[in-house]
RONU-896736 format. One record per residue: residue in one letter; x, y, z of N, C-alpha, C in turn. Coordinates in steps of 0.2 Angstrom, whole numbers, padded with zeros to 4 digits, always signed. Each point is the difference from the previous one (the first is absolute). Last residue first. Layout:
REM RONU-896736
AXYZXYZXYZ...
***
This chain:
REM RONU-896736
X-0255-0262+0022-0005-0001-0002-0002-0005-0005X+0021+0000+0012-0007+0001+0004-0007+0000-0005X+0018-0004-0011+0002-0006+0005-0006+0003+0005X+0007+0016-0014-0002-0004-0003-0004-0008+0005X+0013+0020+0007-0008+0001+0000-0003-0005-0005X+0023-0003+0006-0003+0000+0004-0010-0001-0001X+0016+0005-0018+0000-0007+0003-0004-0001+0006X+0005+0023-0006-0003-0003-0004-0003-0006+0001X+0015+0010+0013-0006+0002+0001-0006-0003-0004X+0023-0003-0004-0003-0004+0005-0006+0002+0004X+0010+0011-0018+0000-0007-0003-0004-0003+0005X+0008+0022+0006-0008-0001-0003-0002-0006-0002X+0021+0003+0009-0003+0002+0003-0008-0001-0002X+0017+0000-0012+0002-0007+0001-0006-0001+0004X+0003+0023-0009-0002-0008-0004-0001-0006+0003X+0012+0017+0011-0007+0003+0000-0005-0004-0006X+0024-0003+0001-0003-0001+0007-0008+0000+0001X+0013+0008-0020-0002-0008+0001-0003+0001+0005X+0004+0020+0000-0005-0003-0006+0000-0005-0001X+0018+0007+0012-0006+0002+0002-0006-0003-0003X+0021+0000-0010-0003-0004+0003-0005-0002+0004X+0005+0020-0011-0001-0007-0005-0001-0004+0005X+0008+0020+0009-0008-0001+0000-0001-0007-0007X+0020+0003+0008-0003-0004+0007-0007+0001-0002X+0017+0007-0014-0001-0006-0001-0005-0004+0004X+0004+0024-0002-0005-0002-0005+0000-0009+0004X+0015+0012+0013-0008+0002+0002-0003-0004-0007X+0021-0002-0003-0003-0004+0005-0007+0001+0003X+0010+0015-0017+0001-0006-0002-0003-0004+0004X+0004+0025-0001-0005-0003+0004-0003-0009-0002X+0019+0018-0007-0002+0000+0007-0006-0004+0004X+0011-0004-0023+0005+0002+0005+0000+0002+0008X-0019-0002-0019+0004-0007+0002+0005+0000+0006X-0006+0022-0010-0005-0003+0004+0001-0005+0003X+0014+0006-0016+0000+0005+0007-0004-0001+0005X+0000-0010-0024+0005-0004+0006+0003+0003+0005X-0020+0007-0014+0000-0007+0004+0006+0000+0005X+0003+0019-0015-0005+0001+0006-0001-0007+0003X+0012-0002-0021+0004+0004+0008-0002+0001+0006X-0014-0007-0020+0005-0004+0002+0004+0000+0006X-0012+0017-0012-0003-0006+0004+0002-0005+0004X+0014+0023-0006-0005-0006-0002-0003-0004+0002X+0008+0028+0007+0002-0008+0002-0005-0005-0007X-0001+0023+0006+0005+0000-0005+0002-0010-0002X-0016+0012+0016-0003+0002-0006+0006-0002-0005X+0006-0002+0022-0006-0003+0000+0000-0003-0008X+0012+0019+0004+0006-0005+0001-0007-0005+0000X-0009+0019+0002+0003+0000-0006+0004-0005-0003X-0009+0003+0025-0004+0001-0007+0003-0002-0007X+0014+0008+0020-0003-0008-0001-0005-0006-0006X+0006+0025+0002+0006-0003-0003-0003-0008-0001X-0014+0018+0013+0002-0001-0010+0006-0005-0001X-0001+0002+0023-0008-0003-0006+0002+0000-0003X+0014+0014+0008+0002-0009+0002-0005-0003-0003X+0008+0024-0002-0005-0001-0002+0001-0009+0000X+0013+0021+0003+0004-0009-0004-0005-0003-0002X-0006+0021+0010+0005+0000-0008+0002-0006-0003X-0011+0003+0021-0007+0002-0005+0007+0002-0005X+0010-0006+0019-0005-0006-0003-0005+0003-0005X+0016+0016+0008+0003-0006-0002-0003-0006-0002X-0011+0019+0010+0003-0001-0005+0003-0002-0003X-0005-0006+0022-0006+0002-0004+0002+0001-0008X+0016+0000+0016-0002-0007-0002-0006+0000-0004X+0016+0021+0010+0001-0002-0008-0005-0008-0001X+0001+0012+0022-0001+0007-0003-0002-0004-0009X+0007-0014+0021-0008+0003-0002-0001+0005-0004X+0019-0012+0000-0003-0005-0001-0008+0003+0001X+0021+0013+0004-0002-0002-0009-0007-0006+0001X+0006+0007+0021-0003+0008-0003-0001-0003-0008X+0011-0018+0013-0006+0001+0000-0003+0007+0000X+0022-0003-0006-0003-0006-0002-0008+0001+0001X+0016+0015+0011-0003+0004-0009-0003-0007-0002X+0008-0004+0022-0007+0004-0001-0002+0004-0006X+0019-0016+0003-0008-0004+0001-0004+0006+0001X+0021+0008-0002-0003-0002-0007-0004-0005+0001X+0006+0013+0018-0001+0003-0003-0002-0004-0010X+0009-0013+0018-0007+0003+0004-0001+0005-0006X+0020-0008-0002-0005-0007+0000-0005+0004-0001X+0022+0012+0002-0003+0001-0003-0007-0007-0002X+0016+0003+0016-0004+0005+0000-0005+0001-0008X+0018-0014+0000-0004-0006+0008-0005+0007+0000X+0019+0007-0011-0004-0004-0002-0007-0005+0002X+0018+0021+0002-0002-0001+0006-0007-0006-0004X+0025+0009-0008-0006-0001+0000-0003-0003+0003X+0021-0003-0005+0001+0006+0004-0006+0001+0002X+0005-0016-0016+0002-0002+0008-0003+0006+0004X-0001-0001-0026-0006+0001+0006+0002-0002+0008X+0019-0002-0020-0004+0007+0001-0008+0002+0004X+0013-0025+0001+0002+0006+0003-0002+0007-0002X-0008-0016-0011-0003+0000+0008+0005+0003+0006X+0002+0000-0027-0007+0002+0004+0000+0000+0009X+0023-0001-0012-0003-0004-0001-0008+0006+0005X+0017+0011-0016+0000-0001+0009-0006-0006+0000X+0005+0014-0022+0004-0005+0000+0000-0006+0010X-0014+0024-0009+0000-0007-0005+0005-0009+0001X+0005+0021+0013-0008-0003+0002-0003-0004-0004X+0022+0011-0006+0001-0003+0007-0008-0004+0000X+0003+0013-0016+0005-0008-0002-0002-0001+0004X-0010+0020+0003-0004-0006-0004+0002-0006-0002X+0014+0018+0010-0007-0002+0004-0002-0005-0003X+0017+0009-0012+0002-0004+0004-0005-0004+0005X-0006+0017-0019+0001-0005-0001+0003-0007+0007X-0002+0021+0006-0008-0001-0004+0001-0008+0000X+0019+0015+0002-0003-0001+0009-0007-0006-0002X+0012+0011-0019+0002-0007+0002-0002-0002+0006X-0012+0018-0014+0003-0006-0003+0003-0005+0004X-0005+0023+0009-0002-0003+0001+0000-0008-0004X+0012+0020-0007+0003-0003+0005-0007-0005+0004X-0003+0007-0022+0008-0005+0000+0002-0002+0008X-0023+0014-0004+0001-0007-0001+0007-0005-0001X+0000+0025+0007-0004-0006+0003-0001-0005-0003X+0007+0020-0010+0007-0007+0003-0002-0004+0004X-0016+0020-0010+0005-0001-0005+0004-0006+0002X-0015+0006+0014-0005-0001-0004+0007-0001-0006X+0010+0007+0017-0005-0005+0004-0004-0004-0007X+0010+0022+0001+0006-0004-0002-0002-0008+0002X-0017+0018-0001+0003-0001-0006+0007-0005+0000X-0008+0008+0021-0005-0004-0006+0001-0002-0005X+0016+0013+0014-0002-0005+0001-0004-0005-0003X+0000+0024-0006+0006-0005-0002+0002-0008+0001X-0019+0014+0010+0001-0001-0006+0004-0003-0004X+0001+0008+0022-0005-0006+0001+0000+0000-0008X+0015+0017+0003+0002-0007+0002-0004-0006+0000X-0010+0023-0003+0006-0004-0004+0005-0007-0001X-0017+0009+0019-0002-0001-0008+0003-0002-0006X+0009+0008+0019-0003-0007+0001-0001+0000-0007X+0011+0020+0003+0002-0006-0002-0003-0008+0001X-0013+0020+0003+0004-0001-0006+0002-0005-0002X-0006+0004+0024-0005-0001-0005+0003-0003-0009X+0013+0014+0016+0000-0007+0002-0005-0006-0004X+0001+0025-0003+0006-0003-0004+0001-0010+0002X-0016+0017+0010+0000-0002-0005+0003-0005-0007X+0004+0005+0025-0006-0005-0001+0001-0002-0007X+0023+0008+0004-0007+0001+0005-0004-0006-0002X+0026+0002-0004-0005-0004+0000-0007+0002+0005X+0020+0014-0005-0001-0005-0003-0005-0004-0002X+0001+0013+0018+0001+0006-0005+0000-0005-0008X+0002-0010+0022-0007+0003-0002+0000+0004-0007X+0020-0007+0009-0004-0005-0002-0007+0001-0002X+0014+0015+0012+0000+0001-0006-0004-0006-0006X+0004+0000+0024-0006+0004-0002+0000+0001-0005X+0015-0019+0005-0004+0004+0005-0004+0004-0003X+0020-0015-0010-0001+0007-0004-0006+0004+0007X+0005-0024+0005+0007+0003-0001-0002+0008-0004X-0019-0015+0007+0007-0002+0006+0006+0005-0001X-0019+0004-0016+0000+0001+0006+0004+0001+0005X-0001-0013-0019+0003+0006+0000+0000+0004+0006X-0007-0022-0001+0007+0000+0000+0004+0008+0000X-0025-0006+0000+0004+0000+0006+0010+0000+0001X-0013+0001-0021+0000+0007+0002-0001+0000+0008X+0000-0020-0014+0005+0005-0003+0002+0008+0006X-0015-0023+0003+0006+0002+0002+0005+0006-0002X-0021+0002-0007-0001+0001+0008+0006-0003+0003X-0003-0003-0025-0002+0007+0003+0000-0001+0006X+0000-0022-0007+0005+0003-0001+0003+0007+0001X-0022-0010+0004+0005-0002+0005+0006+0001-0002X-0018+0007-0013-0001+0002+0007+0007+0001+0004X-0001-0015-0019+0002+0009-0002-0001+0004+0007X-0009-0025-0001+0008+0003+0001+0001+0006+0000X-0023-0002-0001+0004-0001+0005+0008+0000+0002X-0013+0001-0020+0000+0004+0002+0002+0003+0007X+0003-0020-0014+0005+0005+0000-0003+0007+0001X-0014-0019+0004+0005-0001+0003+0006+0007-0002X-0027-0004-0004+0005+0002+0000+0008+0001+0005X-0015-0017-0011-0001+0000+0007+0003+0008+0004X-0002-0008-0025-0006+0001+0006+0000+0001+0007X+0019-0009-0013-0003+0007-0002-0006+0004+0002X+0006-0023+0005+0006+0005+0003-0004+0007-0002X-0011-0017-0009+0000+0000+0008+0003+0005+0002X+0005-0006-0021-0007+0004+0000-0001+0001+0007X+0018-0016-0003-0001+0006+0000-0004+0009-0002X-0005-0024+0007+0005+0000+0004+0002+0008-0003X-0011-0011-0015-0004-0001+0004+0003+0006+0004X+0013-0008-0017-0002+0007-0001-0008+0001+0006X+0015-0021+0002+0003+0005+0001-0003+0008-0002X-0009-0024-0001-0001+0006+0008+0005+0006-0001X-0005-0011-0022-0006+0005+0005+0001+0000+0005X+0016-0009-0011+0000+0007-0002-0004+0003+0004X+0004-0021+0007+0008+0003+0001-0004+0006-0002X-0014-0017-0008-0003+0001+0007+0007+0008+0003X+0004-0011-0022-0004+0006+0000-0003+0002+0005X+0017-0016+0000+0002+0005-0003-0005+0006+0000X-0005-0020+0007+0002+0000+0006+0002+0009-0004X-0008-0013-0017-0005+0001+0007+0001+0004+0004X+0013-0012-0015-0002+0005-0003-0005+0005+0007X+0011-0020+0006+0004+0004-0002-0003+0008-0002X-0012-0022-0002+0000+0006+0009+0005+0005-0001X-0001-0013-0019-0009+0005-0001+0001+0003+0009X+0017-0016-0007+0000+0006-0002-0006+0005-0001X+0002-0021+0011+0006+0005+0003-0002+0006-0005X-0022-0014+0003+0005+0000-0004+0006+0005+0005X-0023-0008+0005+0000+0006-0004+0009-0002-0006X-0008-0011+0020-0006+0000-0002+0002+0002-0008X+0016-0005+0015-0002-0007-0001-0008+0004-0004X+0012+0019+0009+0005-0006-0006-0002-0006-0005X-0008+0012+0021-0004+0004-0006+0004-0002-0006X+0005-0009+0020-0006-0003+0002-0003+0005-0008X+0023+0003+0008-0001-0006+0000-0009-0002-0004X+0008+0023+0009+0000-0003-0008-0001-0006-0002X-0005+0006+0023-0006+0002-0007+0002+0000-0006X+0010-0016+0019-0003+0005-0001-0002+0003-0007X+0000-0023+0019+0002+0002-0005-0001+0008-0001X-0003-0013+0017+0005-0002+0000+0001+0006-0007X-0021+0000+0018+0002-0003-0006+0008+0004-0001X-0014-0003+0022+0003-0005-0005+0005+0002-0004X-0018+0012+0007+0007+0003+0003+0004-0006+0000X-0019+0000-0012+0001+0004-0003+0007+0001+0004X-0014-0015+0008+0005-0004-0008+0002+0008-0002X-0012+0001+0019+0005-0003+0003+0004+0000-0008X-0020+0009-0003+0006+0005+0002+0005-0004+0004X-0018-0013-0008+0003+0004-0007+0006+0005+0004X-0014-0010+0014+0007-0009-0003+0001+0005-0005X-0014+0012+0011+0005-0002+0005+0006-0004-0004X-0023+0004-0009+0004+0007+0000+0006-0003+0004X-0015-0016-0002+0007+0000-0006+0002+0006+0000X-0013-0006+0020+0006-0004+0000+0002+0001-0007X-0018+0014+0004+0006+0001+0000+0005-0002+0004X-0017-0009-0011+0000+0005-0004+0009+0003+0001X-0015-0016+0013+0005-0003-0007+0002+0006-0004X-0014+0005+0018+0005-0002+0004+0006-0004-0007X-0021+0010-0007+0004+0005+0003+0008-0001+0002X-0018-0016-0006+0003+0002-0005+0005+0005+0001X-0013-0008+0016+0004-0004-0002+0005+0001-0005X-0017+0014+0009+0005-0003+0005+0004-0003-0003X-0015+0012-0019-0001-0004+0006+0006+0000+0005X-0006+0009-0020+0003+0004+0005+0000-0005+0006X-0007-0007-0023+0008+0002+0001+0004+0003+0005X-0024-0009-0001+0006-0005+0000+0007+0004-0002X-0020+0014+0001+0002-0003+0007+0004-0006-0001X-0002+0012-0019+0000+0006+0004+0003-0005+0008X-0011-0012-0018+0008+0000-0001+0001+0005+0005X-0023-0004+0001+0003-0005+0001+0010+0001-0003X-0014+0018-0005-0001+0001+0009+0004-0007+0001X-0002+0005-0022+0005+0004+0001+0000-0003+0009X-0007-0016-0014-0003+0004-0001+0007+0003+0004X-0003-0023-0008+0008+0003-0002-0005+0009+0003X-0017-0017+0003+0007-0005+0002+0005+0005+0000X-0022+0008-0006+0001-0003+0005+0004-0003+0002X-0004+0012-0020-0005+0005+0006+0002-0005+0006X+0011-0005-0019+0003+0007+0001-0006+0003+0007X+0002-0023-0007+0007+0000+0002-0001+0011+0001X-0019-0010-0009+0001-0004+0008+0006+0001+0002X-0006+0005-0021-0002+0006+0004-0001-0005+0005X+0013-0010-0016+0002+0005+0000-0006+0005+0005X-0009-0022-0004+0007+0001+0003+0003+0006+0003X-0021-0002-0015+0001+0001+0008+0006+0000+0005X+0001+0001-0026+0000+0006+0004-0003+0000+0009X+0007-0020-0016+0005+0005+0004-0001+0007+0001X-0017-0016-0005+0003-0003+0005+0006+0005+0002X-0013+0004-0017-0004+0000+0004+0005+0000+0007X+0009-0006-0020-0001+0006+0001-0004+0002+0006X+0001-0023-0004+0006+0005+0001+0001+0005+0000X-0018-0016-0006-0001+0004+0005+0008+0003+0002X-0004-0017-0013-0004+0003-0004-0001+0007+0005X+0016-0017+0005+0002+0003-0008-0006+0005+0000X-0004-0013+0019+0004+0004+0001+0003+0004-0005X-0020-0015-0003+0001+0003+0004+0005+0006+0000X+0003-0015-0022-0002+0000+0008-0003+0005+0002X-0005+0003-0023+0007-0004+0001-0002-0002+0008X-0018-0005-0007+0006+0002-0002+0003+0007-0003X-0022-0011+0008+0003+0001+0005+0007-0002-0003X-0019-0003-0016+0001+0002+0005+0005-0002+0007X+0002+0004-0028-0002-0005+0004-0001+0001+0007X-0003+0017-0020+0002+0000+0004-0002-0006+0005X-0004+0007-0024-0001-0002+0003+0004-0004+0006X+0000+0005-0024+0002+0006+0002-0003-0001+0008X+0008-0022-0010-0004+0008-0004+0001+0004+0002X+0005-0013+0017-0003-0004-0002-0004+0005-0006X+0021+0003+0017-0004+0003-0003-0005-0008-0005X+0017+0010+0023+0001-0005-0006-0007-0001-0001X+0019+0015+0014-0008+0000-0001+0000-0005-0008X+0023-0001+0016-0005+0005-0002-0006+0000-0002X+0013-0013+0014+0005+0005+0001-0005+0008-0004X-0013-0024+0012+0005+0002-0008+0002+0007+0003X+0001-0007+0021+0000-0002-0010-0007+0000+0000X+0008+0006+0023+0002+0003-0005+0001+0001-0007X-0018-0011+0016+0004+0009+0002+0005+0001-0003X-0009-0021-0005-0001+0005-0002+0000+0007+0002X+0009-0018+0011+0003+0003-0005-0001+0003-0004X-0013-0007+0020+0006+0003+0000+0004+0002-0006X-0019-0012+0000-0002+0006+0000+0006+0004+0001X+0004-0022-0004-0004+0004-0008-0002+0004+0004X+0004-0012+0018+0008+0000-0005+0001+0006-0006X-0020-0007+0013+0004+0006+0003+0006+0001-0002X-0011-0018-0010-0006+0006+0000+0005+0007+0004X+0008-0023+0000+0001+0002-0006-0005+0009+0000X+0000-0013+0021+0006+0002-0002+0000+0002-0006X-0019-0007+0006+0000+0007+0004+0007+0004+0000X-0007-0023-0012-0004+0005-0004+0002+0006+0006X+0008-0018+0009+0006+0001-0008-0005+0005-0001X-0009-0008+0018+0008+0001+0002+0001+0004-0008X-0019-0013+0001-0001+0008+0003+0007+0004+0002X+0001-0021-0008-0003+0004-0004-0001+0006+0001X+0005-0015+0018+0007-0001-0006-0003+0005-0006X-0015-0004+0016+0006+0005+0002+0002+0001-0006X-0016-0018-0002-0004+0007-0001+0005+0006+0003X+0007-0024-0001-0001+0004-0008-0001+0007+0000X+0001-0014+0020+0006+0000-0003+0000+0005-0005X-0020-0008+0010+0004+0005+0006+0008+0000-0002X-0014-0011-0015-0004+0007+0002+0003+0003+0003X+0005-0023-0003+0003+0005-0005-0002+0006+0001X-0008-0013+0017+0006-0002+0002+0000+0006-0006X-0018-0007-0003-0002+0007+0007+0008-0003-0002X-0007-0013-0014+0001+0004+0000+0002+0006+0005X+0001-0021+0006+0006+0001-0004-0001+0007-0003
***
């Protein structure tokens, strides 16, 4: 009867003392929350583990995410990958399909942001600056030099045709000259002086119309299907010219860190709980198993020796 309780007792015990023990090791990984003092004397092994190492813990974090998980070379080749490429531009393709879709147009769509009368105001000032645009243009471009040309050159075919050599007499080189210049001048002045009233409505009418045209008819005409290839390859030129410095500015470590560093005790268990709950549970158990095991080791070597 004894040798019988020995081979019952000696698990069942070895069972509870490996479960309670790996229970109490477990959870001292995260309690006490904080250091619990006896005088000025620190009880040992509090707060947990994990409490009393969190800083520790989130700067190796934050240098595991920046020298080996999130580093430039490992996002460099998961953004350029094959795959990514090929998702990339199925949304370049679904954004220009939704572009030649779209139904609505630009008042429509600066209305719902901004207000009818903030477009309004808008649409008034865009009218000024293409139109003093458009006419700085003119003037630059010398155009009433050219007119003046062309109005001198019909003048003195005309005369020509009907006065003959006396025409000359009229209008030689010099005198031809003259009146360009004159006239190129008047020109400008009447340009720079009445250009903008007469550019005013051709202007404004342009910009009802294109403001007012649903989008996908003002790119119909546009060769959009051509434009894929060209902005997958400014995607991957930004990807290797700007990622490097893009990650050393948002700086993904640090962040992680500090969010770490920010967190409670409390909060950090139930981070951990969250991911590795079962793994704990199994090693508790474990720890029975591994009891129950030596119980019978126990009883064994009793019964032998």
């Amino acid at each position: 009867m004894q040798a019988f309780w020995q081979w019952v007792l000696c698990p069942v015990v070895g069972a509870v003392i490996g479960y309670l023990t790996n229970a109490i090791a477990v959870r001292m990984l995260f309690r006490p929350y904080q250091a619990k003092r006896v005088g000025k004397r620190r009880i040992p092994f509090t707060p947990g583990v994990v409490a009393r190492e969190r800083e520790n813990l989130a700067r190796a974090v934050g240098d595991v995410l920046d020298g080996q998980l999130l580093n430039a070379s490992v996002l460099e080749e998961a953004l350029l990958s094959a795959e990514t490429l090929r998702k990339a531009s199925d949304a370049v393709g679904g954004a220009l399909a939704s572009v030649r879709a779209q139904k609505k147009n630009a008042r429509m769509m600066l209305s719902a942001s901004f207000g009818d009368e903030h477009v309004a105001a808008l649409e008034n000032e865009a009218c000024v600056r293409i139109r003093d645009y458009l006419l700085k243009k003119l003037l630059e471009s010398g155009l009433e030099t050219q007119l003046a040309a062309l109005v001198v050159r019909q003048a003195r075919a005309r005369l020509e045709g009907s006065m003959g050599v006396l025409a000359t007499l009229v209008l030689d080189e010099r005198r031809t000259a003259q009146y360009e210049a004159k006239l190129s001048q008047a020109i400008r002045e009447k340009l720079a002086a009445d250009g903008p009233d007469l550019l005013d409505v051709p202007v404004a009418d342009a910009l009802r119309e294109a403001m007012t045209t649903p989008i996908g008819k003002l790119v119909e005409p546009l060769p959009l299907e051509a434009l894929r290839a060209p902005l997958l390859q400014a995607y991957e030129q930004a990807v290797h010219a700007h990622l490097h410095s893009v990650l050393e500015a948002v700086d993904l470590g640090g962040i992680v860190q500090a969010q770490l560093n920010a967190v409670t005790p409390q909060q950090l268990e139930a981070m951990f709980l969250a991911v590795t709950r079962k793994e704990l549970r199994a090693i508790v158990r474990l720890g029975a198993l591994l009891g129950a095991l030596l119980g019978l080791l126990q009883a064994f070597l009793t019964q032998v020796l």
